[in-house]
N, C-alpha and C positions, 0 to 999 in steps of 0.2 A: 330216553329209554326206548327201547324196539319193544312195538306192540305185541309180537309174536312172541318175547319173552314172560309180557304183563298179562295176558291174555289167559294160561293156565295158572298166574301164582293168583290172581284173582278170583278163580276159583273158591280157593283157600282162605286169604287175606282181600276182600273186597275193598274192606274202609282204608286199610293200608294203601293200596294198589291207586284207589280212587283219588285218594290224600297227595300221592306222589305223581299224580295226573294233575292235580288243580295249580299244585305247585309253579309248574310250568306255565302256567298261566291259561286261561281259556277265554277264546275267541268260536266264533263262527266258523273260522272254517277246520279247526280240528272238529268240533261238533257233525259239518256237514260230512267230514271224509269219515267218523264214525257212524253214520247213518248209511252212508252210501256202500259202504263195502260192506257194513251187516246187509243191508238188504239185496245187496248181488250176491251174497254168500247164500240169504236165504230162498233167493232164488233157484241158485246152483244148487240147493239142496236136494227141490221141489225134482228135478231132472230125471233119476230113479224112478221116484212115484208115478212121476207121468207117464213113461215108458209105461210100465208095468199095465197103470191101466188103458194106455193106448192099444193095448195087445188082449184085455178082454174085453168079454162083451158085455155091449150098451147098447142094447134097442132103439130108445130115444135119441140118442147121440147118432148112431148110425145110419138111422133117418132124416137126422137133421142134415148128414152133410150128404147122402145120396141126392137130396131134395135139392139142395143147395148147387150138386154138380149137373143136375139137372137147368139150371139158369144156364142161361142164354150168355148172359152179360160175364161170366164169369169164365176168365182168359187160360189160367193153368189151376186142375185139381188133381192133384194124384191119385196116381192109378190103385193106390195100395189104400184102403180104407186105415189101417192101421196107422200109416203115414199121416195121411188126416185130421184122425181124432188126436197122433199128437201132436202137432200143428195148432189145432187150433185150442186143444189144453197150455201147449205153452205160451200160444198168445194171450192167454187170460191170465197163466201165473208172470207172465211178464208183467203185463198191465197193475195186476198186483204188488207184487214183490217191490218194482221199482220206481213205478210212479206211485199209487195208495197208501203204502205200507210209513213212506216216509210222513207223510201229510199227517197219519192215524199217530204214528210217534210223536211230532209234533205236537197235535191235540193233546196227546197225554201225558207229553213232560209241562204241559203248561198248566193242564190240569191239577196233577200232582204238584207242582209248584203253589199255589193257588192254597190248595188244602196245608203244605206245609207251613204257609201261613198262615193259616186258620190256627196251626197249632205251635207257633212260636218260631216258624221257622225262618232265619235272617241272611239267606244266600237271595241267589238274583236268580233270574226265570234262563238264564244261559250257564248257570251252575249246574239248574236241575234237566235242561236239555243234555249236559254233558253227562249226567249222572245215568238219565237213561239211554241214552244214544251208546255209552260206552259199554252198560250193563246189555244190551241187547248182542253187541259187537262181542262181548266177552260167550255167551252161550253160542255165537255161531257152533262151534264146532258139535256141542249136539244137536243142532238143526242138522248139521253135515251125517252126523250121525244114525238120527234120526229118519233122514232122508233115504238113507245106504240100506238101512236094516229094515223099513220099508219096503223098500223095489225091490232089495233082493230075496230077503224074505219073509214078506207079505204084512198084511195085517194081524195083531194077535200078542200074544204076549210079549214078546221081545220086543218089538213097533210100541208094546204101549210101556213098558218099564224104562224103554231110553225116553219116551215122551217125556214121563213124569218127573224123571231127576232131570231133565231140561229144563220143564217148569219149574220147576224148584230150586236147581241153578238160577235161574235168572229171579225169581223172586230174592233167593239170600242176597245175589249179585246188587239188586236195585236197591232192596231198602236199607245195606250197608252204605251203597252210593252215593242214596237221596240224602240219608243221616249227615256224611261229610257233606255235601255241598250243599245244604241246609243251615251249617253251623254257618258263626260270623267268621270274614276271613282274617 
């Protein structure tokens, strides 16, 4: 089944959607290729927002890299201060997004695993990796959205009501998720 098809009915039908993902069977590397592409996705989100605040101002940031092009040891700094700050925002939501972000997921499908044990739950710790690997993969598109309505305009109430039904997507998304691959198979 194409992901791009499963992606918005899951929305909708999570337990469904999830049910007809286990099916197929689950290993490690559908798990890794759902973690990885949410997390460049939610990288790619980040893109907008950073512009945006690479373009106002930030006294301590702006200090930091004047200071910094002031070093001796330091071969190319752009002339554009702007260019700069977003430089060096995006190396930090890269660092994030694509190396931490995986690792913190990780932690937390094992975690949540863990607890579904505590309370009866009889899947495997790579059920509930798929459960939420897949449910983070299903809300990209309001990170994408999220992201968009962000940079372009700003912070505030549209920025924060695509937040909240993101959040909230992906909460119905996970604990329909977790429920299947929880159950015995």
């Amino acid at each position: 089944m194409a992901i791009s098809r499963d992606i918005p009915r899951a929305w909708i039908r999570p337990a469904t959607v999830m049910g007809e993902r286990l099916k197929h069977g689950a290993n490690d590397r559908i798990a890794f290729v759902y973690v990885a592409v949410g997390t460049v996705l939610g990288f790619v989100a980040q893109l907008p927002v950073l512009v945006r605040r690479s373009r106002e101002p930030d006294p301590v940031l702006d200090a930091a890299i004047v200071e910094e092009a002031g070093d001796a040891r330091i071969l190319a700094v752009p002339a554009d201060l702007a260019q700069a700050k977003f430089e060096a925002m995006v190396s930090g939501a890269l660092l994030g997004w694509i190396f931490l972000m995986p690792l913190i997921l990780y932690a937390v499908a094992m975690v949540s695993h863990w607890i579904a044990r505590l309370v009866g739950g009889k899947g495997t710790a790579l059920r509930a990796r798929i459960a939420l690997f897949w449910s983070f993969l299903v809300i990209t598109p309001g990170l994408l959205l999220a992201g968009l309505t962000t940079g372009f305009v700003g912070p505030g109430p549209a920025a924060n009501a695509v937040g909240i039904v993101t959040i909230c997507a992906f909460i119905w998304v996970w604990v329909n998720s977790i429920y299947v691959a929880e159950r015995p198979e």
